[in-house]
Gaussian input, Z-matrix of N, CA and C with variables (Angstrom, degrees):
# hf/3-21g

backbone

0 1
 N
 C     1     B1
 C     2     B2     1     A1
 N     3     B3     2     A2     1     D1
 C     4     B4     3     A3     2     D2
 C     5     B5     4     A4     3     D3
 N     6     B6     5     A5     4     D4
 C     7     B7     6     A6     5     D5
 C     8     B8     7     A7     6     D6
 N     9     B9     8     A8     7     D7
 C    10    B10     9     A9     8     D8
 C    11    B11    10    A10     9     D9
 N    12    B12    11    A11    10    D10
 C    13    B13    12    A12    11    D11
 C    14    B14    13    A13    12    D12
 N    15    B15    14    A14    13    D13
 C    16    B16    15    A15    14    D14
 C    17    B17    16    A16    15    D15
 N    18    B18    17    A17    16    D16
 C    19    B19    18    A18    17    D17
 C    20    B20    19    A19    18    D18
 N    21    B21    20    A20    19    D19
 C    22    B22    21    A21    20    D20
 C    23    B23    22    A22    21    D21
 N    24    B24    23    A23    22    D22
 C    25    B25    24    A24    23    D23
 C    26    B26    25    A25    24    D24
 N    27    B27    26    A26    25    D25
 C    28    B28    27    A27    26    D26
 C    29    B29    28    A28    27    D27
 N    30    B30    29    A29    28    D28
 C    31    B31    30    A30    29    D29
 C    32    B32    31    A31    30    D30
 N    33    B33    32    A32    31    D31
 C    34    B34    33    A33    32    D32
 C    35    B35    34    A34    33    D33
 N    36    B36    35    A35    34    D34
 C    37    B37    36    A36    35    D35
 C    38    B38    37    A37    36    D36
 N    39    B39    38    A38    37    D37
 C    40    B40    39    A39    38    D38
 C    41    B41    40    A40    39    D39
 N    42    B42    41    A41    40    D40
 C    43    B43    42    A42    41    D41
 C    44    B44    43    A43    42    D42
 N    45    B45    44    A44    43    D43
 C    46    B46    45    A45    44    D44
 C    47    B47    46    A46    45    D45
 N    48    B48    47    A47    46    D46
 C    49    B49    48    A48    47    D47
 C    50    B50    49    A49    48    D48
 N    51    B51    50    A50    49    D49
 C    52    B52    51    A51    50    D50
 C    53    B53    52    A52    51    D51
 N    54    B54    53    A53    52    D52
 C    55    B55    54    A54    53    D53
 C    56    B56    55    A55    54    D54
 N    57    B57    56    A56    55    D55
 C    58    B58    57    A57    56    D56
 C    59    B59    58    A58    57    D57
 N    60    B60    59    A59    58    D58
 C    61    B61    60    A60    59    D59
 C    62    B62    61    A61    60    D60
 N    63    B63    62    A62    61    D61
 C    64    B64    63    A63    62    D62
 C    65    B65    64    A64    63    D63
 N    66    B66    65    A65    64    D64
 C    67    B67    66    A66    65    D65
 C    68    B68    67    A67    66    D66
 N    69    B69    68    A68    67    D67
 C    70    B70    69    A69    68    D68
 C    71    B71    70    A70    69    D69
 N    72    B72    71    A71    70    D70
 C    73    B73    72    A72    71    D71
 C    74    B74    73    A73    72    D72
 N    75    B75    74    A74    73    D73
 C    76    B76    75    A75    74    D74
 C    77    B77    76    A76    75    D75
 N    78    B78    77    A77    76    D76
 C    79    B79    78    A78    77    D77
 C    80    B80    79    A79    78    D78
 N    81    B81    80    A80    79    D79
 C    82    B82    81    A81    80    D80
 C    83    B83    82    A82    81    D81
 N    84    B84    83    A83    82    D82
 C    85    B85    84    A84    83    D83
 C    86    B86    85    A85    84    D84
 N    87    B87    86    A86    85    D85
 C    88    B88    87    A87    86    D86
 C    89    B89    88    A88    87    D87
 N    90    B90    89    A89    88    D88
 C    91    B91    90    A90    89    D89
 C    92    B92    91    A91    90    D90
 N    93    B93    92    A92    91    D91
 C    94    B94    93    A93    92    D92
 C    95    B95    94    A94    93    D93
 N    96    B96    95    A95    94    D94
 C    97    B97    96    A96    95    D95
 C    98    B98    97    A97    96    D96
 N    99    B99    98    A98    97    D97
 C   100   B100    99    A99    98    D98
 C   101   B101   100   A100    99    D99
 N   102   B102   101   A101   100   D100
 C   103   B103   102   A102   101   D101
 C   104   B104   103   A103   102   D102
 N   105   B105   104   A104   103   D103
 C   106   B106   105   A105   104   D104
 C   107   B107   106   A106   105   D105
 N   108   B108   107   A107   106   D106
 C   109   B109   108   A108   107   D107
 C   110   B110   109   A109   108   D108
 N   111   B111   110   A110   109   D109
 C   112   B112   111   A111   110   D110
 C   113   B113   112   A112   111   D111
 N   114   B114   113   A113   112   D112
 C   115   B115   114   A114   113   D113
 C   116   B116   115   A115   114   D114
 N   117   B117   116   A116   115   D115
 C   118   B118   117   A117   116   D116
 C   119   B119   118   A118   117   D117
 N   120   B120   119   A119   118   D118
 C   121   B121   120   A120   119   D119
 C   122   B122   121   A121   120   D120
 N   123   B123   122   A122   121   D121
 C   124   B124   123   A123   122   D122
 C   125   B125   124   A124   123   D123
 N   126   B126   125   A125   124   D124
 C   127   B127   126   A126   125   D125
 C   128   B128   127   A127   126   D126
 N   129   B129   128   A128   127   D127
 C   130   B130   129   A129   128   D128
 C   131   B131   130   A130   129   D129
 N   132   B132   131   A131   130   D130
 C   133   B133   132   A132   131   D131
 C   134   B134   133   A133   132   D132
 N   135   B135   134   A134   133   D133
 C   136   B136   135   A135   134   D134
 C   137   B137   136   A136   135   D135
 N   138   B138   137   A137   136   D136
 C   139   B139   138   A138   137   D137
 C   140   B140   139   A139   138   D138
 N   141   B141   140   A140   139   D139
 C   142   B142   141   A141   140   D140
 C   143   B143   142   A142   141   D141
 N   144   B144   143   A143   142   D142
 C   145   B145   144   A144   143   D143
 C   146   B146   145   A145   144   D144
 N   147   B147   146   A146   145   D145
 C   148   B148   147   A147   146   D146
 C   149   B149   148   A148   147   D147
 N   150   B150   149   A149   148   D148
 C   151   B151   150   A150   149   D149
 C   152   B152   151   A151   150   D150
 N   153   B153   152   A152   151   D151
 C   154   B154   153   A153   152   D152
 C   155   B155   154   A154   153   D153
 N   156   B156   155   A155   154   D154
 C   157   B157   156   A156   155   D155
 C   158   B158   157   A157   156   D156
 N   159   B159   158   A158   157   D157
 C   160   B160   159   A159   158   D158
 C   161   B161   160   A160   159   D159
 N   162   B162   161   A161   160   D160
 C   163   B163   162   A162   161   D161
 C   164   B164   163   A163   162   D162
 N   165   B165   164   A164   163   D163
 C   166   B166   165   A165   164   D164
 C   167   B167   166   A166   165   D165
 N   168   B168   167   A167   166   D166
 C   169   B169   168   A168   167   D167
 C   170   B170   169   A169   168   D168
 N   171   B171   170   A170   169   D169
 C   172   B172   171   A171   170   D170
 C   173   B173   172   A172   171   D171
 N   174   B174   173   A173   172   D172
 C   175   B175   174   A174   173   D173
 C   176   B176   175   A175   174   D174
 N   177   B177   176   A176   175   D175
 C   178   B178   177   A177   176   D176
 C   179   B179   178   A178   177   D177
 N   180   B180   179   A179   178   D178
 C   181   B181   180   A180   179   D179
 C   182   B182   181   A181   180   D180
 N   183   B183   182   A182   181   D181
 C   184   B184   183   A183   182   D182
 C   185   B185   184   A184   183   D183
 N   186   B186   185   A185   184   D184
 C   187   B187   186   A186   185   D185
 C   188   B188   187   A187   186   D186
 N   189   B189   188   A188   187   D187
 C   190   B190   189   A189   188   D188
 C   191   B191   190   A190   189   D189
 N   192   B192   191   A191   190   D190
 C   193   B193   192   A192   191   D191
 C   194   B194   193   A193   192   D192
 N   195   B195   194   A194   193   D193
 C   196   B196   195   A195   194   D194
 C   197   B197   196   A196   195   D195
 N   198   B198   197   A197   196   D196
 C   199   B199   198   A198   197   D197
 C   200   B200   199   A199   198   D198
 N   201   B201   200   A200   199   D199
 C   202   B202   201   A201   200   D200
 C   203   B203   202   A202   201   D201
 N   204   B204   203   A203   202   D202
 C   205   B205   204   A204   203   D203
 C   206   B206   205   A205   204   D204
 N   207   B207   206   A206   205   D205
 C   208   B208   207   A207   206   D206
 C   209   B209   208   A208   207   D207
 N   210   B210   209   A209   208   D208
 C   211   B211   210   A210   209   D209
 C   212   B212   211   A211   210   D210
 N   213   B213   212   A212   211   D211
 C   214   B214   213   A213   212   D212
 C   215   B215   214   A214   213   D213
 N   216   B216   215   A215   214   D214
 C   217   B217   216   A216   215   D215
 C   218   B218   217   A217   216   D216
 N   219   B219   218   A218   217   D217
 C   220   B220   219   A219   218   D218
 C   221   B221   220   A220   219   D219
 N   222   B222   221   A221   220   D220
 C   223   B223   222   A222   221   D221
 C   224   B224   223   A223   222   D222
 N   225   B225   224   A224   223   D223
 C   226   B226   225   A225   224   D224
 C   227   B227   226   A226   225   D225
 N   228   B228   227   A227   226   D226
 C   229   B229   228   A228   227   D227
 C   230   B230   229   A229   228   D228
 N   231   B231   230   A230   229   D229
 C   232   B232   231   A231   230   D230
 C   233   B233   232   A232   231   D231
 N   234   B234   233   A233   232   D232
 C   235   B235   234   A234   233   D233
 C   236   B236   235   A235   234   D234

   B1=1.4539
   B2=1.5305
   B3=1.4727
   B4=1.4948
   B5=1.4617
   B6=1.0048
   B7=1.5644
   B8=1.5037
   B9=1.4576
   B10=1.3631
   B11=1.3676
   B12=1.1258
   B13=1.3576
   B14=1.4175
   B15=1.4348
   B16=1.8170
   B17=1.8050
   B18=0.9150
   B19=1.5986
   B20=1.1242
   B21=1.5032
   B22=1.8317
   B23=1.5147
   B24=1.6364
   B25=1.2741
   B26=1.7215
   B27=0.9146
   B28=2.0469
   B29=1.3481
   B30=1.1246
   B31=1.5759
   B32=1.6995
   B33=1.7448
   B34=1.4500
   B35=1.3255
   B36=1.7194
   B37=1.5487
   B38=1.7909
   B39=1.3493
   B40=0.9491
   B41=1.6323
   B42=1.4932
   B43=1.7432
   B44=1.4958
   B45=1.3712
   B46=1.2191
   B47=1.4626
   B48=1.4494
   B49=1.3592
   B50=2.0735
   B51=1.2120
   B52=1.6577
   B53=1.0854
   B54=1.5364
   B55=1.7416
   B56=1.2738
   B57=1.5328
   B58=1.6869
   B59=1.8333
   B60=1.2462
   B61=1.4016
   B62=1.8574
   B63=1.1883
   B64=1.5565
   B65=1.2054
   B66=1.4203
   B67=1.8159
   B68=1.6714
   B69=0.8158
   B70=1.3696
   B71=1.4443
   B72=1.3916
   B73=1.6813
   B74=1.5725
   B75=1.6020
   B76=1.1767
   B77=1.6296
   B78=1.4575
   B79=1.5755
   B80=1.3602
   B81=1.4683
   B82=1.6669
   B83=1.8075
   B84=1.4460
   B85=0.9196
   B86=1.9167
   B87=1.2745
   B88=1.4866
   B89=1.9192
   B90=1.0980
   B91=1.6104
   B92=1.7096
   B93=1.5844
   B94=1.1820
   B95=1.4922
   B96=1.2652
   B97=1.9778
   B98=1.3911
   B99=1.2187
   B100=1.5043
   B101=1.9936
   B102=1.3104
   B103=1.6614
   B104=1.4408
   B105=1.0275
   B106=1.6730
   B107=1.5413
   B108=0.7819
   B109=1.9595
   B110=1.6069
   B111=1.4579
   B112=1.4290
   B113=1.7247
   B114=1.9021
   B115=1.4737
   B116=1.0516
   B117=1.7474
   B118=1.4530
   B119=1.4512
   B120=0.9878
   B121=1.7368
   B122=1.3915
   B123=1.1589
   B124=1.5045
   B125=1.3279
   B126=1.3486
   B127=1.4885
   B128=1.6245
   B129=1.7714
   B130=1.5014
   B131=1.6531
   B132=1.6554
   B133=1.2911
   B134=1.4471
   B135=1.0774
   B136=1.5653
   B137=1.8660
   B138=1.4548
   B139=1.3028
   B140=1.9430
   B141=1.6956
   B142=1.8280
   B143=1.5989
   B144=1.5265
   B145=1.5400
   B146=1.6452
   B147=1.4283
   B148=1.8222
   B149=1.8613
   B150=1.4811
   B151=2.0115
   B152=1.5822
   B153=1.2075
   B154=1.3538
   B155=1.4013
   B156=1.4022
   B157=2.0897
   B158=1.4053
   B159=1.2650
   B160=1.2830
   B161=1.6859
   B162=1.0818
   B163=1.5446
   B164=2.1918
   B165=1.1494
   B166=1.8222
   B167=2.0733
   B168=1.3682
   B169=1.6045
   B170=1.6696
   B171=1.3735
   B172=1.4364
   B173=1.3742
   B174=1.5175
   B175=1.7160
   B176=1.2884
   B177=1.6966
   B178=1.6153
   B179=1.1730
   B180=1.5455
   B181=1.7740
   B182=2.1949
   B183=0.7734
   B184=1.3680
   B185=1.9540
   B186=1.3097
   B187=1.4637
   B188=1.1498
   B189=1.2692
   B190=1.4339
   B191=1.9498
   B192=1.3640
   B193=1.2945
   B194=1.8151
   B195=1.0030
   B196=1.7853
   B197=1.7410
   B198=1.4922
   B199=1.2499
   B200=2.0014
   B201=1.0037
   B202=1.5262
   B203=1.2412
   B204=1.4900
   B205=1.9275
   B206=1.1607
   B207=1.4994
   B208=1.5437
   B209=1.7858
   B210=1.2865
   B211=1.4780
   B212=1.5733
   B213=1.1739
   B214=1.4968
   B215=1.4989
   B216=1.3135
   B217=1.5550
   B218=2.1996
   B219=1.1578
   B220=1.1481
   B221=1.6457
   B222=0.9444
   B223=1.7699
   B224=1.0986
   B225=1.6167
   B226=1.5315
   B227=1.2581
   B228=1.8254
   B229=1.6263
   B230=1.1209
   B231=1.6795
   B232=1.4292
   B233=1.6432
   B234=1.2843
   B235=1.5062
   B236=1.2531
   A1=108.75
   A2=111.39
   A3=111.97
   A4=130.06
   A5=123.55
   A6=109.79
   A7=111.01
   A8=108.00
   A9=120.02
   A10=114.43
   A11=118.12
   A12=130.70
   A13=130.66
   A14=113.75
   A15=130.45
   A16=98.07
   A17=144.80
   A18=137.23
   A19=124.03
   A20=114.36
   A21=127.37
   A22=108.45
   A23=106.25
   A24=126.58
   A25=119.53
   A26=107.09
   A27=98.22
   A28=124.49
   A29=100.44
   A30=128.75
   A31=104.77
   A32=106.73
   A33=95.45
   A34=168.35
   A35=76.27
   A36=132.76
   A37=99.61
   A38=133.89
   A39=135.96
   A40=120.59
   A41=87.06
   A42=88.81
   A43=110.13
   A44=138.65
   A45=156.06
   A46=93.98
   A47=113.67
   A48=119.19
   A49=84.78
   A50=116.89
   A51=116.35
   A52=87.77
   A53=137.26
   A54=114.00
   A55=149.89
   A56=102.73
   A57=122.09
   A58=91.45
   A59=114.17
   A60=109.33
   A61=105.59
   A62=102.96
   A63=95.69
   A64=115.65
   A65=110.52
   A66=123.74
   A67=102.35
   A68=123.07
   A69=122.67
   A70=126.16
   A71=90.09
   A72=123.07
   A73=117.90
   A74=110.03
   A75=124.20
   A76=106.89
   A77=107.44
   A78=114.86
   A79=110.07
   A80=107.36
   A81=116.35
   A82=107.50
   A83=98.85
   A84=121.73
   A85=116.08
   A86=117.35
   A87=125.98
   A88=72.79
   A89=128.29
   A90=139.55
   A91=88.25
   A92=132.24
   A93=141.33
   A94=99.11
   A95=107.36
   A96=101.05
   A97=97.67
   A98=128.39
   A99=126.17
   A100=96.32
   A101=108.43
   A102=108.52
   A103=98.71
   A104=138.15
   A105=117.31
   A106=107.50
   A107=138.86
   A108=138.27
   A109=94.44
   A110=134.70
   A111=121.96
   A112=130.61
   A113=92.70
   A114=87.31
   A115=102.73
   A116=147.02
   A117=148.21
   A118=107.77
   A119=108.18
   A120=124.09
   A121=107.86
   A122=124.88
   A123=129.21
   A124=130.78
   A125=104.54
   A126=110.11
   A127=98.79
   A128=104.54
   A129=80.79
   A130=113.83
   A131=105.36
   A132=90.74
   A133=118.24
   A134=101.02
   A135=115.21
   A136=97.46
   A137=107.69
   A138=134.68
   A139=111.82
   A140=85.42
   A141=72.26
   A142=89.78
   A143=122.32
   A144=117.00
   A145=88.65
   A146=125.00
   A147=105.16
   A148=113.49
   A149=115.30
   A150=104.02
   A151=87.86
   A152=129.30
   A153=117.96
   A154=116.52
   A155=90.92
   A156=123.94
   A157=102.43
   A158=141.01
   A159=159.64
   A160=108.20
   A161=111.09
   A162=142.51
   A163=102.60
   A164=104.25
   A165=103.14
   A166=89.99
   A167=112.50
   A168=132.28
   A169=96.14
   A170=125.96
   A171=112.36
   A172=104.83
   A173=95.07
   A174=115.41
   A175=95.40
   A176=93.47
   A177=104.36
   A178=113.20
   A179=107.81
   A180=119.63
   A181=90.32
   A182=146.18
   A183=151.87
   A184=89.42
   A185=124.14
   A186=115.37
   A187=102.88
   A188=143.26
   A189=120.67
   A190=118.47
   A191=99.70
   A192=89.00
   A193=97.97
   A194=107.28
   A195=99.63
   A196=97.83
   A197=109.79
   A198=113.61
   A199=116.16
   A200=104.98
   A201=128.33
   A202=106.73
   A203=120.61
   A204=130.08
   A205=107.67
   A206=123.99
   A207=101.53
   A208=130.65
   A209=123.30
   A210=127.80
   A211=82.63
   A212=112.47
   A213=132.54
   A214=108.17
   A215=127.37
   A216=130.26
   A217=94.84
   A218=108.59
   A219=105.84
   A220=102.95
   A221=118.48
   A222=133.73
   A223=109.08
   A224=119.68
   A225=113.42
   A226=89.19
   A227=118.77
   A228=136.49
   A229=106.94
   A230=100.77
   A231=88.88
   A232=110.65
   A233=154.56
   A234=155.63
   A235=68.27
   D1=105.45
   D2=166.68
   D3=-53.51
   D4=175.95
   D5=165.65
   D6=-130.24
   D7=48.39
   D8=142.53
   D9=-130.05
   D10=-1.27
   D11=157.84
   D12=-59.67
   D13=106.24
   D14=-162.18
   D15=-48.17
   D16=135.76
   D17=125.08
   D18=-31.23
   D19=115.83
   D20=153.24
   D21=-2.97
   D22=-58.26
   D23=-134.71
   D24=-104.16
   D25=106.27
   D26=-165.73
   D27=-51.13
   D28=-15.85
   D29=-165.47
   D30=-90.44
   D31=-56.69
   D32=142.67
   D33=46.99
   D34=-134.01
   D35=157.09
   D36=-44.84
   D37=-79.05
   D38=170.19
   D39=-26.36
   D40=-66.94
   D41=-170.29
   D42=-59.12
   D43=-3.70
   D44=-167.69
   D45=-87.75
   D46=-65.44
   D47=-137.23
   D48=-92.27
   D49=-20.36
   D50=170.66
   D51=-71.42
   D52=-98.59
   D53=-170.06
   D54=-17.97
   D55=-26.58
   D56=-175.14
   D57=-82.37
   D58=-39.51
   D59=-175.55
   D60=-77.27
   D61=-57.12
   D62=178.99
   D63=-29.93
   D64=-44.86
   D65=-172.20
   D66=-71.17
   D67=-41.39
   D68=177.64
   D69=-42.81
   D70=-55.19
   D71=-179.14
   D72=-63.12
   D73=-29.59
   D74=-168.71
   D75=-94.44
   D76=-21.69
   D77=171.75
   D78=-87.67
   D79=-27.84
   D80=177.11
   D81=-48.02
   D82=-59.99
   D83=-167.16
   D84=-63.49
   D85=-27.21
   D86=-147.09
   D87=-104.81
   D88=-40.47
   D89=-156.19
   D90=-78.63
   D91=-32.95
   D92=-163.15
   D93=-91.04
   D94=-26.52
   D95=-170.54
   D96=-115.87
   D97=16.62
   D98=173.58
   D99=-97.65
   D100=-50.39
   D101=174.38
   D102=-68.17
   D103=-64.49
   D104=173.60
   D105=-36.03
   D106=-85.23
   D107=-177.69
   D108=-36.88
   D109=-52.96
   D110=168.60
   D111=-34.64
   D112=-55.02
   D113=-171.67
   D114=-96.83
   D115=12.94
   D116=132.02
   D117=-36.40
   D118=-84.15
   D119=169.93
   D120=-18.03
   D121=-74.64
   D122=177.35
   D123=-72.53
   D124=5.20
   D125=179.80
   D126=-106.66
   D127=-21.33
   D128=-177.79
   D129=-91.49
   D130=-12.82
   D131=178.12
   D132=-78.03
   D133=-25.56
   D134=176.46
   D135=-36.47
   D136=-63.75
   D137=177.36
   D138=-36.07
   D139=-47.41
   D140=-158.77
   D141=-108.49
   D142=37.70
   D143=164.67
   D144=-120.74
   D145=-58.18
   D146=171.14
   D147=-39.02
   D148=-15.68
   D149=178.14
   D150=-89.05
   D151=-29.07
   D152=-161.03
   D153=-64.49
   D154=-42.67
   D155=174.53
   D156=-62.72
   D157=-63.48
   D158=120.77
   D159=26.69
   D160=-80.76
   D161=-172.91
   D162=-74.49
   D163=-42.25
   D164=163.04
   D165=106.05
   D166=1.44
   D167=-175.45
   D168=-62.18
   D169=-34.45
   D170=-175.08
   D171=-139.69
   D172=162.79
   D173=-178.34
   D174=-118.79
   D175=-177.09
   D176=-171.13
   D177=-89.58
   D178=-8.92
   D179=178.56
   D180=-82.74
   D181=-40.38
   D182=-150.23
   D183=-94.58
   D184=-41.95
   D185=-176.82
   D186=-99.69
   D187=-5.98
   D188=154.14
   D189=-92.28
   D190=-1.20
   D191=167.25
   D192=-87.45
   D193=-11.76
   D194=-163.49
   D195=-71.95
   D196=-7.95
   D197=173.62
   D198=86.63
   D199=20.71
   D200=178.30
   D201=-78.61
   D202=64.33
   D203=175.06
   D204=-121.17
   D205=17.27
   D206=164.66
   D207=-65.69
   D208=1.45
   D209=170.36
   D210=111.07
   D211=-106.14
   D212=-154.75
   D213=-61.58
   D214=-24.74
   D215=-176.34
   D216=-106.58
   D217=10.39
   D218=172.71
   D219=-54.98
   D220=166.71
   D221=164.31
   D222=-119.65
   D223=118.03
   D224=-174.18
   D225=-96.69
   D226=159.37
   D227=166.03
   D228=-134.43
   D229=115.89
   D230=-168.16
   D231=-114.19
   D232=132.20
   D233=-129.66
   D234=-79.31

């Protein structure tokens, strides 16, 4: 029995195609709280490199090594 191979059975068939969705839902979901933990993550560093800037703790040689080149989440320092 393959597993692209339909079931005889309608009943099955169903319980197949309810699992395929459960599974869906559960990746939906895990894919939805992985970008939440993403833009947590980046909001706090975002957070604790504006105290760093803040505080006189970093330069622009120290935040571009920290690797902060996405464009828009860049951190500007300005002399």
């Amino acid at each position: 029995d393959h597993s692209y191979a339909l079931p005889n059975s309608p009943t099955r068939l169903k319980a197949r195609l309810s699992e395929a969705l459960a599974r869906v839902e559960s990746l939906e979901r895990e894919k939805q709280n992985a970008k939440t933990r993403e833009r947590r993550a980046k909001k706090t560093v975002k957070s604790l490199l504006e105290d760093l800037k803040e505080k006189n703790l970093i330069n622009e040689e120290l935040n571009e090594r920290l690797g902060f080149h996405s464009g828009k989440n860049k951190l500007i320092i300005q002399p």
